[in-house]
C-alpha positions as CSV (number, residue, x, y, z in Angstrom):
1,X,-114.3,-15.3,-4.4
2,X,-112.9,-12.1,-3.0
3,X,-110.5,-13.9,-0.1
4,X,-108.1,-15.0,-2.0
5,X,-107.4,-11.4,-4.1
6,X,-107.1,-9.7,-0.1
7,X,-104.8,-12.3,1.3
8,X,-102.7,-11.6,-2.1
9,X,-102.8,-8.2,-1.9
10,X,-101.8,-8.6,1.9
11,X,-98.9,-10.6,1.0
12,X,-98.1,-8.6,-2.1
13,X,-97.6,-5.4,0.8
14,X,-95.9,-7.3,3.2
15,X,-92.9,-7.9,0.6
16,X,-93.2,-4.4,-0.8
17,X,-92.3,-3.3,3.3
18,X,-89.7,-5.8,3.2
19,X,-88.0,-4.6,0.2
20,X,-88.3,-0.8,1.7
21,X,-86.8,-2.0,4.6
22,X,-83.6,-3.6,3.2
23,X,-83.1,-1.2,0.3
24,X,-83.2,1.5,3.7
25,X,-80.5,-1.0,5.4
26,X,-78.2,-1.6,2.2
27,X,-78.3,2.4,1.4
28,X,-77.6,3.5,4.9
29,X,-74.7,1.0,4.9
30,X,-73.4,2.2,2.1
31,X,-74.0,6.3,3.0
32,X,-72.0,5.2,6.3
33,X,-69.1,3.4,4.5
34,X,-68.5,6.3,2.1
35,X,-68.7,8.9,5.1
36,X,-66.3,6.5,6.9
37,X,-64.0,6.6,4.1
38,X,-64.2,10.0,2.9
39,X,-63.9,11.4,6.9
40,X,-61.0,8.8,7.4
41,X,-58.8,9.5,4.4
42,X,-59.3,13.0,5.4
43,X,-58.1,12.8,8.4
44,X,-55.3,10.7,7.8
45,X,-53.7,13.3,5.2
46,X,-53.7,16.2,7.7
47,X,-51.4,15.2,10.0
48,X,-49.5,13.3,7.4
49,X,-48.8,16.6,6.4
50,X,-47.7,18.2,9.3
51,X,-45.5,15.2,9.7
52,X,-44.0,15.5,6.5
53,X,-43.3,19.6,7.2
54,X,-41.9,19.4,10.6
55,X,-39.8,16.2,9.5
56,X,-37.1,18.6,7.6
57,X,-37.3,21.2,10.0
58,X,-36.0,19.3,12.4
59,X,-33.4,17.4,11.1
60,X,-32.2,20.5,9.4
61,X,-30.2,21.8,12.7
62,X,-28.8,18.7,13.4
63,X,-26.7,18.8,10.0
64,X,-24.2,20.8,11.1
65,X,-23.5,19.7,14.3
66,X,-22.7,15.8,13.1
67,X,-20.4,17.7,10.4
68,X,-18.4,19.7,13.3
69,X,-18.7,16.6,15.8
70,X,-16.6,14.8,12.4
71,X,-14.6,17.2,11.6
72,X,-13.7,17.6,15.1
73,X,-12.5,14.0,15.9
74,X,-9.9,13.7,14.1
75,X,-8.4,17.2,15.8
76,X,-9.2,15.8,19.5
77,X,-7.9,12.8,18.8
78,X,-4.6,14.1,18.2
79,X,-4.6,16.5,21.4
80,X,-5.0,13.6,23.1
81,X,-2.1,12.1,22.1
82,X,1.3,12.2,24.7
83,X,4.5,14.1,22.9
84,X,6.7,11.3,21.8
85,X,10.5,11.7,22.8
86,X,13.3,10.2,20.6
87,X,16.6,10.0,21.4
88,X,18.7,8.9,18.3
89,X,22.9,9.1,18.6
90,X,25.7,7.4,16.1
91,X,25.3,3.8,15.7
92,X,27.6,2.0,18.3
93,X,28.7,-0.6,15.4
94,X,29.2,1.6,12.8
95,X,29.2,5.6,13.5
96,X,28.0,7.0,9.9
97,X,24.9,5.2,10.8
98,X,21.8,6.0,13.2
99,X,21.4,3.7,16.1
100,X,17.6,4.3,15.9
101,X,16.9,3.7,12.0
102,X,12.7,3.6,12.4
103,X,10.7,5.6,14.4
104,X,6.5,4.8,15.1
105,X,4.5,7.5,15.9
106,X,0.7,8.8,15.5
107,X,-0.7,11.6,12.7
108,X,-0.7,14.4,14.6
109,X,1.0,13.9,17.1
110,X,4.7,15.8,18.7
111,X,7.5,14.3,18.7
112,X,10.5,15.9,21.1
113,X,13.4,14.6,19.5
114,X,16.8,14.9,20.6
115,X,20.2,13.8,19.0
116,X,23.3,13.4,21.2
117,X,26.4,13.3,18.8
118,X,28.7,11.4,20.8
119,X,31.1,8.2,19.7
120,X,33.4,6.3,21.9
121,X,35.9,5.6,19.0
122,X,35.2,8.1,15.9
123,X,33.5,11.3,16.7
124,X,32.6,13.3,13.7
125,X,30.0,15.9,13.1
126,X,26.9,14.9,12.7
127,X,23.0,16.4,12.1
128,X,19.8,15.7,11.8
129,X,17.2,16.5,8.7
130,X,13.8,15.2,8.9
131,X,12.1,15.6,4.8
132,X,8.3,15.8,4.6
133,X,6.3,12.9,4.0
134,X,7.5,10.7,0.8
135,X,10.0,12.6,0.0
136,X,12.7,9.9,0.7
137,X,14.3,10.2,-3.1
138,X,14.1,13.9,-3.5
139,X,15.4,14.8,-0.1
140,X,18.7,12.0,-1.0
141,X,19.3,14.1,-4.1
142,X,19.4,17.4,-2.2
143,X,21.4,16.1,0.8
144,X,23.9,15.2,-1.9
145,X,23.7,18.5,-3.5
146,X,24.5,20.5,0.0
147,X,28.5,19.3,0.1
148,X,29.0,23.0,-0.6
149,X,26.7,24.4,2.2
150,X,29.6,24.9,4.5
151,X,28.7,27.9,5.8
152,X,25.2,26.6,6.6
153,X,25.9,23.6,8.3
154,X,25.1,21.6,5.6
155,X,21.3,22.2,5.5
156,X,20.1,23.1,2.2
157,X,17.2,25.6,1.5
158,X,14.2,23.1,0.8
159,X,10.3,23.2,1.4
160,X,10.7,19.4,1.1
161,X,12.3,19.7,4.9
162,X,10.0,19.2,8.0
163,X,12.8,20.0,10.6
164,X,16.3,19.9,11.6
165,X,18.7,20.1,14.0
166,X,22.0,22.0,13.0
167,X,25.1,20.5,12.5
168,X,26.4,19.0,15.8
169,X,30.2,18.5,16.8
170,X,31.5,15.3,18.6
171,X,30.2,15.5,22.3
172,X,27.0,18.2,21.4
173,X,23.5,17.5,21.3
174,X,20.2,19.2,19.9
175,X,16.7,19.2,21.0
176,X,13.9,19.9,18.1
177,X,10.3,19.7,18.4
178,X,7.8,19.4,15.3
179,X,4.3,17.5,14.7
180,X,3.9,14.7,11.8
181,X,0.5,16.4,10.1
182,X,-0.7,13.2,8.5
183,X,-0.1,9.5,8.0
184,X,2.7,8.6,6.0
185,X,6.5,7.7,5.6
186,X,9.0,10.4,6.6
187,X,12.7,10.1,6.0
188,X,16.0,11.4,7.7
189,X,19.3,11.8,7.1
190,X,22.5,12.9,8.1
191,X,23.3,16.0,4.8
192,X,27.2,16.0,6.5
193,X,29.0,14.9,3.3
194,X,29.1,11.3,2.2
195,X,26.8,10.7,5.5
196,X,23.4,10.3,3.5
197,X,23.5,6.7,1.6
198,X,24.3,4.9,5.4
199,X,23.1,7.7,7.6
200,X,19.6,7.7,7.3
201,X,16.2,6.5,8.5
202,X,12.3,6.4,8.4
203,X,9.3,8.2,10.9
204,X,6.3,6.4,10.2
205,X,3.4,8.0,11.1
206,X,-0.2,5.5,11.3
């Protein structure tokens, strides 16, 4: 009668080891994954860190040289550009008139321009006023006003002018030099009296 209680109890300890023996398995997996995860997310962080730091750093210098390589463009562009040379005379057709009523040119750039005051059939005197940009109306109104400027050629006194060339008698000529500073329309005129309304034209600068 005593077999059967031994072969129970043997199988009874056989599953208790078996249960040990997992339950050892299962927590050790488990103690691993945690280390695992705790170790890796540790890790991970640190150099995120240093990352994140050394990130800034760095790109701080390069802030102001892209702002002086863009502010500089512009600037070297317009060095680059060739002086542009006009020569403008009385209007073969019609001599209260330019022969050259629109002139191209470049922000920036120079313009040599030179007016030769000669007619084959009715020389008068004649000059040259170049206004600042848009100021077509406004520099119409003070040509008109500077009949009386006899004594100056006929040039008023005007912040509105960019340059000018004095007044030139039949068979004379003038050279002036100035630079268009930004893009823009920019009139001229003749301010000899009664030349402005036909005697005029525009510098556009792209």
């Amino acid at each position: 009668m005593s077999a059967p209680s031994s072969t129970s109890e043997k199988s009874s300890s056989i599953w208790s080891v078996l249960n040990l023996i997992i339950g050892s398995v299962l927590g050790g997996a488990v103690l691993l994954w945690v280390l695992a995860f705790i170790f890796d997310g540790l890790g991970s962080l640190r150099p995120k860190a240093k990352a994140e730091a050394a990130a800034p750093a760095a790109a701080a210098p390069a802030a102001p040289g892209a702002a002086a390589g863009t502010a500089a463009s512009p600037a070297a562009a317009a060095a680059d550009l060739p002086v542009l040379e006009i020569t403008i005379k009385p209007d073969a057709a019609n001599p209260l008139a330019y022969d050259t009523k629109t002139i191209s040119a470049k922000a920036g750039q120079k313009i040599k321009l030179t007016f030769t005051n000669t007619h084959p059939t009715l020389p008068q005197p004649h000059n040259i006023v170049i206004g600042k940009l848009g100021t077509k109306d406004k520099m119409m109104g003070i040509a008109m006003g500077a009949m009386t400027l006899v004594d100056k050629g006929y040039i008023p006194d005007s912040p509105d002018i960019l340059a000018h060339t004095k007044l030139l008698q039949p068979g004379t000529s003038e050279t002036i030099e100035f630079t268009v500073p930004a893009a823009g329309e920019y009139p001229y005129f003749c301010t000899f009296p009664g030349h402005v309304a036909i005697m005029n034209g525009v510098l556009t600068a792209q």
